[in-house]
TORKEPA-466765 format. One record per residue (C-alpha): residue number from 1; residue in one letter; x, y, z. Coordinates in steps of 0.5 Angstrom, whole numbers, plus 2048, in hexadecimal, padded with zeros to 3 digits. Layout:
N
(node NUM "A" (X Y Z));
...
END
This chain:
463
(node 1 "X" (80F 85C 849));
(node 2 "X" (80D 856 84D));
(node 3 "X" (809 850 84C));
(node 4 "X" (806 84A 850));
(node 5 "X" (808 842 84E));
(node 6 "X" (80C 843 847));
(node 7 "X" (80B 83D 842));
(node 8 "X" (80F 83B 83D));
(node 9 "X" (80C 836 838));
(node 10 "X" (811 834 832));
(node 11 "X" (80D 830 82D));
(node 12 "X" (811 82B 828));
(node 13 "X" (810 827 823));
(node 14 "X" (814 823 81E));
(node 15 "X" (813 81E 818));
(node 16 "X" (814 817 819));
(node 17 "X" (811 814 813));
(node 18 "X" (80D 815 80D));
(node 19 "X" (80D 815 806));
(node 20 "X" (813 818 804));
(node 21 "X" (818 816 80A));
(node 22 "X" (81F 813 80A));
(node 23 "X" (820 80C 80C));
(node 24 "X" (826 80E 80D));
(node 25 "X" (825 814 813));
(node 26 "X" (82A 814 818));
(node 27 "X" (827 812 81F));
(node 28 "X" (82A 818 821));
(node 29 "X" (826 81C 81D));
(node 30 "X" (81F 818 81F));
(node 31 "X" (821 818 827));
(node 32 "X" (822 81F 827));
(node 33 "X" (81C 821 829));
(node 34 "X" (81D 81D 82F));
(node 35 "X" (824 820 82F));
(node 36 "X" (821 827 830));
(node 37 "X" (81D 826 835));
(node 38 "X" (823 823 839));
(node 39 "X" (828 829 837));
(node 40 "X" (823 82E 83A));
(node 41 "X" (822 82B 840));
(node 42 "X" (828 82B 841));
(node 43 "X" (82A 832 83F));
(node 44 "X" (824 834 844));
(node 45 "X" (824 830 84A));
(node 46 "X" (82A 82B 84A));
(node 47 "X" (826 825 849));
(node 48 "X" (827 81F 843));
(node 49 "X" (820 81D 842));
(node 50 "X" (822 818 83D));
(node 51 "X" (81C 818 839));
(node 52 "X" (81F 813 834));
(node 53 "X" (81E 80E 839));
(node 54 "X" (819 80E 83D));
(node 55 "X" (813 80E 836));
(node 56 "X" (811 809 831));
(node 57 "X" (810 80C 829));
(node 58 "X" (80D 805 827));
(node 59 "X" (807 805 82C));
(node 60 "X" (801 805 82A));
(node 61 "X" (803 806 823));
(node 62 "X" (7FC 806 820));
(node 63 "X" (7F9 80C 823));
(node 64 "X" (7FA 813 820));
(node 65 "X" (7FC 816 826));
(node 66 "X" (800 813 82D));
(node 67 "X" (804 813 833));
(node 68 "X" (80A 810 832));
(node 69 "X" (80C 810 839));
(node 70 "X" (80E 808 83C));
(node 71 "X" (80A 809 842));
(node 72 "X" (804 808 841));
(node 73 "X" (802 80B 847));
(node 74 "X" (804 813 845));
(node 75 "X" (803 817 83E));
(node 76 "X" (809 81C 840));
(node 77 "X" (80F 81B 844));
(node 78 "X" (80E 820 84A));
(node 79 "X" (814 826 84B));
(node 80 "X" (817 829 852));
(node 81 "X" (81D 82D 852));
(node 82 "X" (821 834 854));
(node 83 "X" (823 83A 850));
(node 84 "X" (828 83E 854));
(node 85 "X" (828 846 852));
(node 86 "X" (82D 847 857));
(node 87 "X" (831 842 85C));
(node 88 "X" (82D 844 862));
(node 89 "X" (826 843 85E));
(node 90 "X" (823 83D 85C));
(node 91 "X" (81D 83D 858));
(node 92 "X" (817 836 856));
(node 93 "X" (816 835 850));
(node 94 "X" (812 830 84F));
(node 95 "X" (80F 82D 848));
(node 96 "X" (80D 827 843));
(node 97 "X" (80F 824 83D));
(node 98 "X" (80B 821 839));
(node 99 "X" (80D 81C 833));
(node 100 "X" (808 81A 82D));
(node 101 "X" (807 817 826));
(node 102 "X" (802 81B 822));
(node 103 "X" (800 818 81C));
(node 104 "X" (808 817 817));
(node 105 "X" (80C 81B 81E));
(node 106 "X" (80E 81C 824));
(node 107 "X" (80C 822 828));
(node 108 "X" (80F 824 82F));
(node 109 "X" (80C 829 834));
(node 110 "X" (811 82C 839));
(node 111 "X" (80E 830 83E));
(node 112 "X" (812 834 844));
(node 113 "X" (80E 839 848));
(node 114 "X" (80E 83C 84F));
(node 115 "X" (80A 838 853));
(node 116 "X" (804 83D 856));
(node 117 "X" (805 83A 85D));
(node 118 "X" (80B 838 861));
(node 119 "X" (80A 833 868));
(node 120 "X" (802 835 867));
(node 121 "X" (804 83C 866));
(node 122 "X" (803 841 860));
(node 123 "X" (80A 842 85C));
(node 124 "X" (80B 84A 85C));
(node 125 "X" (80B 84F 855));
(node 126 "X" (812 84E 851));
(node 127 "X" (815 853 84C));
(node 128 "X" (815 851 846));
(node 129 "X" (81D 851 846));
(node 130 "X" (81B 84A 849));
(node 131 "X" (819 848 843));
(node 132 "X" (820 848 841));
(node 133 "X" (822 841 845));
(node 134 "X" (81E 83D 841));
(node 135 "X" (821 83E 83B));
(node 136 "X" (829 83E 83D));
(node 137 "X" (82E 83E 837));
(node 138 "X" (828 83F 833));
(node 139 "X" (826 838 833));
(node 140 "X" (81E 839 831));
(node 141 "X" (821 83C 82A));
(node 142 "X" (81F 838 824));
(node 143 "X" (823 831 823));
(node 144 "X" (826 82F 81D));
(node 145 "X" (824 828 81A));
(node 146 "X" (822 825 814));
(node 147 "X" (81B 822 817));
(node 148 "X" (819 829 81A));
(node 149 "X" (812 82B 818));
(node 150 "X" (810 831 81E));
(node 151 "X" (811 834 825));
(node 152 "X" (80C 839 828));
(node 153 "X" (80D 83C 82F));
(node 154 "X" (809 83E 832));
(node 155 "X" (80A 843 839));
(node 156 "X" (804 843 83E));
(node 157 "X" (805 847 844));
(node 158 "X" (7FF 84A 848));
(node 159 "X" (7FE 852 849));
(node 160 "X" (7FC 854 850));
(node 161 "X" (7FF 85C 850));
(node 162 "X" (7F9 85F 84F));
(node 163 "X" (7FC 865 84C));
(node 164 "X" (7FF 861 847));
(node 165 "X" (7F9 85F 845));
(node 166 "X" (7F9 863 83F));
(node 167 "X" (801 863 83C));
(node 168 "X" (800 85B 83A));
(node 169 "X" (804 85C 834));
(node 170 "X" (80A 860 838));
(node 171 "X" (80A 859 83D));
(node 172 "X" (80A 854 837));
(node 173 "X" (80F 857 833));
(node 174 "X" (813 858 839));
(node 175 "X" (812 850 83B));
(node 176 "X" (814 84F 834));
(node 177 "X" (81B 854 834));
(node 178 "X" (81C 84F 83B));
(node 179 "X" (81C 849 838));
(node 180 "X" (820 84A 833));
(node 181 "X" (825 84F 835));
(node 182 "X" (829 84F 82E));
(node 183 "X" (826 854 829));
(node 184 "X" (827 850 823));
(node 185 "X" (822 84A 825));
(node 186 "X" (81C 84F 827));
(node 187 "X" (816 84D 823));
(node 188 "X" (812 853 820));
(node 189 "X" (80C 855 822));
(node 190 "X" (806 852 81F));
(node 191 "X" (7FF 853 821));
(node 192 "X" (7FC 853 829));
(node 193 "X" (7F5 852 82A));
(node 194 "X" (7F1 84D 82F));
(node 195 "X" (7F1 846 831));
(node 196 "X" (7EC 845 837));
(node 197 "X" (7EB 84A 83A));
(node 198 "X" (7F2 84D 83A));
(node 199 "X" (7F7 850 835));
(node 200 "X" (7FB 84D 831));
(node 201 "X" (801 84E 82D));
(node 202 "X" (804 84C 827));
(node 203 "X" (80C 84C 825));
(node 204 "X" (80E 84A 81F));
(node 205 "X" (80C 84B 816));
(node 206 "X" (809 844 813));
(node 207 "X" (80B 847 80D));
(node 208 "X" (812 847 80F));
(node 209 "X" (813 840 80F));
(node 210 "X" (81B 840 80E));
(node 211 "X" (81C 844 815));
(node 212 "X" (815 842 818));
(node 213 "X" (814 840 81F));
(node 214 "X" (80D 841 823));
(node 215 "X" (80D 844 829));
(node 216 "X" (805 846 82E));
(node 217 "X" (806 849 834));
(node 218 "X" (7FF 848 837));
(node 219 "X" (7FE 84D 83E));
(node 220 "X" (7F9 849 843));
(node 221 "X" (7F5 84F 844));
(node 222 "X" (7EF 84B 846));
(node 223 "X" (7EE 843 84B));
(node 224 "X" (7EA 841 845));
(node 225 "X" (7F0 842 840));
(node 226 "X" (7F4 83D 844));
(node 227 "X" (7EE 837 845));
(node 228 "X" (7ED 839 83E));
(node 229 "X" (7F4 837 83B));
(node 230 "X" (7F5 831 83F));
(node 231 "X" (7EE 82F 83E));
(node 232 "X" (7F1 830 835));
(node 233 "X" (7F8 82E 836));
(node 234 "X" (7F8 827 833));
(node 235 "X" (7F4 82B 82E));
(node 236 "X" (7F9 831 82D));
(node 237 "X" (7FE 82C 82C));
(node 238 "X" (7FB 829 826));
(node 239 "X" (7FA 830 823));
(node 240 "X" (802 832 825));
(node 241 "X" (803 82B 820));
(node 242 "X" (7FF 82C 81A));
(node 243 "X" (801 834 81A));
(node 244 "X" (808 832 81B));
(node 245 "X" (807 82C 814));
(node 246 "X" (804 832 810));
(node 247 "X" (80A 837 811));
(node 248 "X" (80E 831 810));
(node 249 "X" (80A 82F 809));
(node 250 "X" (80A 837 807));
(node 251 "X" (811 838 80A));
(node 252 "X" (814 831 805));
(node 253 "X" (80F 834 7FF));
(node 254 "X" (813 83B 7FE));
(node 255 "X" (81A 836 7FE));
(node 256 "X" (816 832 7F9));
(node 257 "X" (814 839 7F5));
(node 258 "X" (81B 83B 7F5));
(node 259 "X" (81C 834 7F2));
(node 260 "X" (818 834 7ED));
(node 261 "X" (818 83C 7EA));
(node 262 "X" (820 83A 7E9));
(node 263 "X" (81E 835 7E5));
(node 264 "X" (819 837 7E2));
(node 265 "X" (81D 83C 7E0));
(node 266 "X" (822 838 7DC));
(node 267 "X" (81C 835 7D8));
(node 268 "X" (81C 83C 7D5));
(node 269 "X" (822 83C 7D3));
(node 270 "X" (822 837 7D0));
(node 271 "X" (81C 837 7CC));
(node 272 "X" (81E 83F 7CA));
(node 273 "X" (824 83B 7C8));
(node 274 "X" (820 836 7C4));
(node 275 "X" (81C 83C 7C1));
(node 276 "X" (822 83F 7BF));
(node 277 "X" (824 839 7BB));
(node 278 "X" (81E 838 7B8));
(node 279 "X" (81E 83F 7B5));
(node 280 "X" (825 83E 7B2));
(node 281 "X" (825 83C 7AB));
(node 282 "X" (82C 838 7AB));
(node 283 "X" (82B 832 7B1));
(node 284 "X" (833 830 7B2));
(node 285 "X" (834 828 7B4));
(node 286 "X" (837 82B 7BA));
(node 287 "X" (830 82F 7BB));
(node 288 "X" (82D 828 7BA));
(node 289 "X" (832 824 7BE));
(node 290 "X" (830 829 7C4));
(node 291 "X" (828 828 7C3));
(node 292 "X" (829 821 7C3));
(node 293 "X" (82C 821 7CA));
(node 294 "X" (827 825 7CC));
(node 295 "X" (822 821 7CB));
(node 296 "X" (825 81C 7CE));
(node 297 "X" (826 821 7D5));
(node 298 "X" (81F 824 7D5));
(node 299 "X" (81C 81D 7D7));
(node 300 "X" (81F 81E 7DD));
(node 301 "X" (81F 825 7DD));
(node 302 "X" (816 824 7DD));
(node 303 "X" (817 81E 7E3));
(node 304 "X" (81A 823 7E8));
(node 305 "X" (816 828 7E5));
(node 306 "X" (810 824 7E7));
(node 307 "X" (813 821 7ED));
(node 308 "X" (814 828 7F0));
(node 309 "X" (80C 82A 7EE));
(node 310 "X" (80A 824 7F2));
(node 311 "X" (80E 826 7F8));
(node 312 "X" (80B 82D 7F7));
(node 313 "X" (803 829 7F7));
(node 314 "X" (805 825 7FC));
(node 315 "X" (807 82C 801));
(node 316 "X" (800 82E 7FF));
(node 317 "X" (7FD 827 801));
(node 318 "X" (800 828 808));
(node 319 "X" (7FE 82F 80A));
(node 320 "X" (7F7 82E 807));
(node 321 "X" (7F7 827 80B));
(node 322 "X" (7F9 82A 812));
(node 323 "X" (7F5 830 811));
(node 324 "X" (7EF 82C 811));
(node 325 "X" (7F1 829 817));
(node 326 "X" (7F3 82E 81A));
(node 327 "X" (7ED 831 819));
(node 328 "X" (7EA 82B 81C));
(node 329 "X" (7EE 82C 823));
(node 330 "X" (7EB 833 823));
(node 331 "X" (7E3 831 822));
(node 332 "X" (7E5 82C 828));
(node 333 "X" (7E8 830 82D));
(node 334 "X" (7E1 835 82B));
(node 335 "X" (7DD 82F 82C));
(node 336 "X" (7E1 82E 833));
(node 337 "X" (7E0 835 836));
(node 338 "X" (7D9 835 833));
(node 339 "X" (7DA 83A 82D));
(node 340 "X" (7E1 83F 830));
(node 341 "X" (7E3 843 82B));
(node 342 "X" (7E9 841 827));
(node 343 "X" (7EA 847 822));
(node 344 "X" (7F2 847 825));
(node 345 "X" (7F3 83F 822));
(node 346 "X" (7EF 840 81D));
(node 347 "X" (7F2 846 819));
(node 348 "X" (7F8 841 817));
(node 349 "X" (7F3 83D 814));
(node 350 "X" (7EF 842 810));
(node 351 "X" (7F6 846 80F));
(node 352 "X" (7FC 844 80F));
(node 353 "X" (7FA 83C 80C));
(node 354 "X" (7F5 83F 807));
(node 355 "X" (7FB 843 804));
(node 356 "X" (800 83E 804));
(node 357 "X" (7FB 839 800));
(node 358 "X" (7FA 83F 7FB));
(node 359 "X" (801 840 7FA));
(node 360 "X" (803 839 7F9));
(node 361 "X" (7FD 838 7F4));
(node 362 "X" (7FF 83E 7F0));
(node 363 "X" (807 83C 7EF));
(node 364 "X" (804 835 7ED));
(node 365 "X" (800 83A 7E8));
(node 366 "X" (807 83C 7E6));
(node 367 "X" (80B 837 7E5));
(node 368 "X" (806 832 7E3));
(node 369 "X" (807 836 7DB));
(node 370 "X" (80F 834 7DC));
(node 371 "X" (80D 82C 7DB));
(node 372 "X" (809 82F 7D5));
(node 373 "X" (80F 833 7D3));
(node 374 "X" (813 82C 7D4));
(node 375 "X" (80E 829 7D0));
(node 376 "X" (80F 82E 7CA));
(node 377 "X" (816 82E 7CB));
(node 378 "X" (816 827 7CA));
(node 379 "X" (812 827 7C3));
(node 380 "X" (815 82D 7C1));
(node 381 "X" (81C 829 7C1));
(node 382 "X" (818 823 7BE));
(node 383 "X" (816 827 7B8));
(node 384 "X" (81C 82A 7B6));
(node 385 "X" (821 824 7B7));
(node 386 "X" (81B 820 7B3));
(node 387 "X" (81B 825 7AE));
(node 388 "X" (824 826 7AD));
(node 389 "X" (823 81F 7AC));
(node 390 "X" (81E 81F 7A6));
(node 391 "X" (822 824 7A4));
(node 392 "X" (829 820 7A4));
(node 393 "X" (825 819 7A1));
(node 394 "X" (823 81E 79C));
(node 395 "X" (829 820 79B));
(node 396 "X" (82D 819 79B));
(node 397 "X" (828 817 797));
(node 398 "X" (829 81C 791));
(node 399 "X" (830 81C 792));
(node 400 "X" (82F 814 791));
(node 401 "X" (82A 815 78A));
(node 402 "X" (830 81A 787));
(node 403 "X" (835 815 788));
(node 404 "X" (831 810 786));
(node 405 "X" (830 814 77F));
(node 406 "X" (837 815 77F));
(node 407 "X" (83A 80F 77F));
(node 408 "X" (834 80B 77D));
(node 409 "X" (834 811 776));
(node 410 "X" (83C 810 776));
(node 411 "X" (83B 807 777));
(node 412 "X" (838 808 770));
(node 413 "X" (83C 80D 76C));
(node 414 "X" (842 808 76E));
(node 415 "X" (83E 802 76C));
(node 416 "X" (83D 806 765));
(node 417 "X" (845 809 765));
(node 418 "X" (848 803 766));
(node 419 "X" (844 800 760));
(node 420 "X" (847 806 75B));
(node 421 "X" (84E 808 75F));
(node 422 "X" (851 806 759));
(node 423 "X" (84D 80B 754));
(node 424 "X" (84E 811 75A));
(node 425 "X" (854 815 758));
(node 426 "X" (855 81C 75C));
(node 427 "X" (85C 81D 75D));
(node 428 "X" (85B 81F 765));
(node 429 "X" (85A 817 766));
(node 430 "X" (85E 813 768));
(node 431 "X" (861 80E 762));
(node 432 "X" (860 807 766));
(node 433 "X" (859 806 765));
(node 434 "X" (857 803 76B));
(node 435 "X" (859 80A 76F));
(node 436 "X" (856 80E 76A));
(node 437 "X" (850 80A 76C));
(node 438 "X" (850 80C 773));
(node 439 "X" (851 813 772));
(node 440 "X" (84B 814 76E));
(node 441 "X" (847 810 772));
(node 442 "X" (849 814 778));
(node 443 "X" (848 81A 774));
(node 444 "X" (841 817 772));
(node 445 "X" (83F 816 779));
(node 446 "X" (840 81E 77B));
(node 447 "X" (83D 820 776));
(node 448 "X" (836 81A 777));
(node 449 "X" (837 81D 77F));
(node 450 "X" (837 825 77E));
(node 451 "X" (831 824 779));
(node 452 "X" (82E 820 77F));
(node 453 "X" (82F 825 783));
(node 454 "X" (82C 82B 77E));
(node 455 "X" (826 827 77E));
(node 456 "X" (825 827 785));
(node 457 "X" (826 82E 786));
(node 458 "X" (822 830 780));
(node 459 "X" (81D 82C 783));
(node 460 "X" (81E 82F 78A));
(node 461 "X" (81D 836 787));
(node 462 "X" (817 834 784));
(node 463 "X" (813 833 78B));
END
């Protein structure tokens, strides 16, 4: 299958603040934007673009959205180079890099294409194998950063074939199955329609947000798509921006979901541990000791808890902030080409971010009743460590009240012994009168504490 001037337009964005950025990044990691673009061209035209040098990150820093070139003259940094399918052919690639900031980020637009003339003649038709050698070694893949938010390509190749008119989604899939030739990192079809005027195609689940990467191959069937595209591209860019910070938000929710359903379920456990020692009559010190080191552990337990529910809020707060600025984006691009219809953009919006937004908002409905757990399970602990302590006050206090009968019962008996040693003759006493006396008064004190005793239980008894 041929197709005429073949585009590749890679659409990158990272994070380079906010409120939940390390200080302590490595600049390696905040330049790899810069890094990537420069390892693409060199893989596809030999060329060291060293992007790094040629921009300033601090320029106008009070804008939501700039250029970051050093030269005040140019937007873009402009491309020309050669692929060689064979040692005897060259072919001219042409193209632009484009580097940004937008709002917290950075964004690099790399375009390669097939120019549509050469020496002030068209180019001709290529297969669609040429698509090939604008991803050698599978350099267009998604790269790994810490700072990494999103990557859309987006494909566009004009059809001129007239009998291929009618097997666009043959031409796409093949353009998609050329430009990455291994099969494990083929996204999946998703959904085809239209944008200008001609059909477009989309590769790639949001839902699968692990293994996520978009790709649209848009297939120029009219002139007017192509005006209208470069007419919207500062627009589109700012739409391949809020799609990638909404994937991202969504993507981070589900590892904050596993986050918190881990911990919600050891909530459970312990308040079902709680619940098994209220329901136990005979409380241990051992048990007591236990509930006492959970209540000095669930405090931290709530603070993470309520940390990881923060941060789901916040992944809720990002998609529901960027949709609304996406939606922005597609009211301007209507406004621009006077009411064009954009129901292919617009089904990201009503789709696919209405359902991230519900999903966040039930697991928030979820995991909310695990604070309410934790809350319980901290009065839960309060309650029965305040009751064995009452219980054990009581009890001391008992134990001091029978031994302060017995030998407060046994302190008289002495005093009344002592007095009478002398006319007490039991043979069992011993003869010398002052340990006859300590025998009987240790005798008395038994007596005066087991009667103590007595009365307490009967009194107990008789409530």
């Amino acid at each position: 299958m041929k197709i005429y001037a073949p585009n590749i337009h890679v659409f990158t964005f990272q994070l380079y603040k906010g409120s939940n950025f390390d200080d302590n990044i490595d600049s390696q990691d905040l330049n790899f934007i810069w890094e990537r673009g420069n390892d693409i061209l060199k893989e596809v035209l030999k060329q060291d673009l060293q992007l790094s040098q040629k921009i300033d990150v601090k320029k106008d820093e009070g804008f939501n959205k700039v250029d970051i070139l050093n030269d005040q003259n140019e937007v873009a940094v402009y491309l020309e180079g050669n692929v060689n399918p064979s040692p005897q052919q060259d072919i001219l690639i042409t193209g632009f890099a484009y580097p940004c900031r937008i709002s917290d980020s950075y964004g690099l637009w790399l375009n390669l294409r097939r120019p549509e003339q050469e020496n002030n003649q068209p180019t001709e038709d290529v297969e669609t194998d040429f698509l090939k050698l604008l991803n050698p070694n599978n350099c267009l893949i998604l790269p790994l950063n810490p700072l990494f938010l999103g990557q859309t390509i987006l494909i566009t190749a004009w059809i001129n074939n007239a009998k291929i008119q009618n097997d666009h989604q043959k031409i796409a899939d093949e353009c998609l199955k050329q430009i990455f030739p291994n099969q494990n990192t083929i996204p999946p079809f998703y959904r085809q329609g239209q944008l200008f005027g001609s059909p477009i195609f989309e590769y790639g689940l949001p839902n699968q947000s692990s293994q996520y990467q978009q790709v649209l191959i848009c297939l120029f069937t009219k002139q007017e798509t192509g005006n209208k595209f470069e007419q919207s591209c500062s627009e589109l860019l700012d739409l391949f921006f809020r799609h990638s910070k909404i994937i991202k938000a969504y993507k981070d929710s589900r590892a904050i979901y596993k986050d918190l359903d881990k911990k919600y379920r050891d909530i459970e456990s312990e308040v079902n541990k709680i619940l098994e020692l209220e329901n136990n009559q005979d409380i241990t010190r051992k048990d007591l000791k236990k509930l006492q080191n959970q209540l000095r552990a669930f405090p931290k337990l709530a603070l993470e808890y309520t940390r990881l529910l923060l941060s789901l809020e916040d992944s809720q707060n990002t998609i529901v902030i960027n949709a609304d600025n996406y939606s922005d984006k597609l009211a301007q691009i209507k406004h621009n080409l006077n009411g064009e219809n954009l129901d292919f953009l617009e089904i990201f919006l009503n789709k696919n971010c209405v359902t991230f937004k519900r999903q966040i908002q039930a697991d928030l409905g979820y995991f909310q009743h695990g604070s309410q757990l934790l809350d319980q399970a901290i009065n839960s602990i309060r309650g029965i460590v305040e009751i064995e302590q009452a219980k054990s006050d009581r009890s001391l206090e008992t134990t001091v009240q029978i031994l302060g009968i017995g030998f407060g019962g046994g302190a008289i008996v002495s005093g009344i012994i002592v007095q009478h040693i002398d006319k007490i003759n039991l043979p069992s006493l011993p003869k010398n009168p002052f340990l006859a006396s300590l025998v009987l008064s240790i005798i008395a004190t038994i007596v005066c504490t087991l009667l103590a005793m007595l009365g307490i239980w009967i009194k107990k008894r008789k409530l």
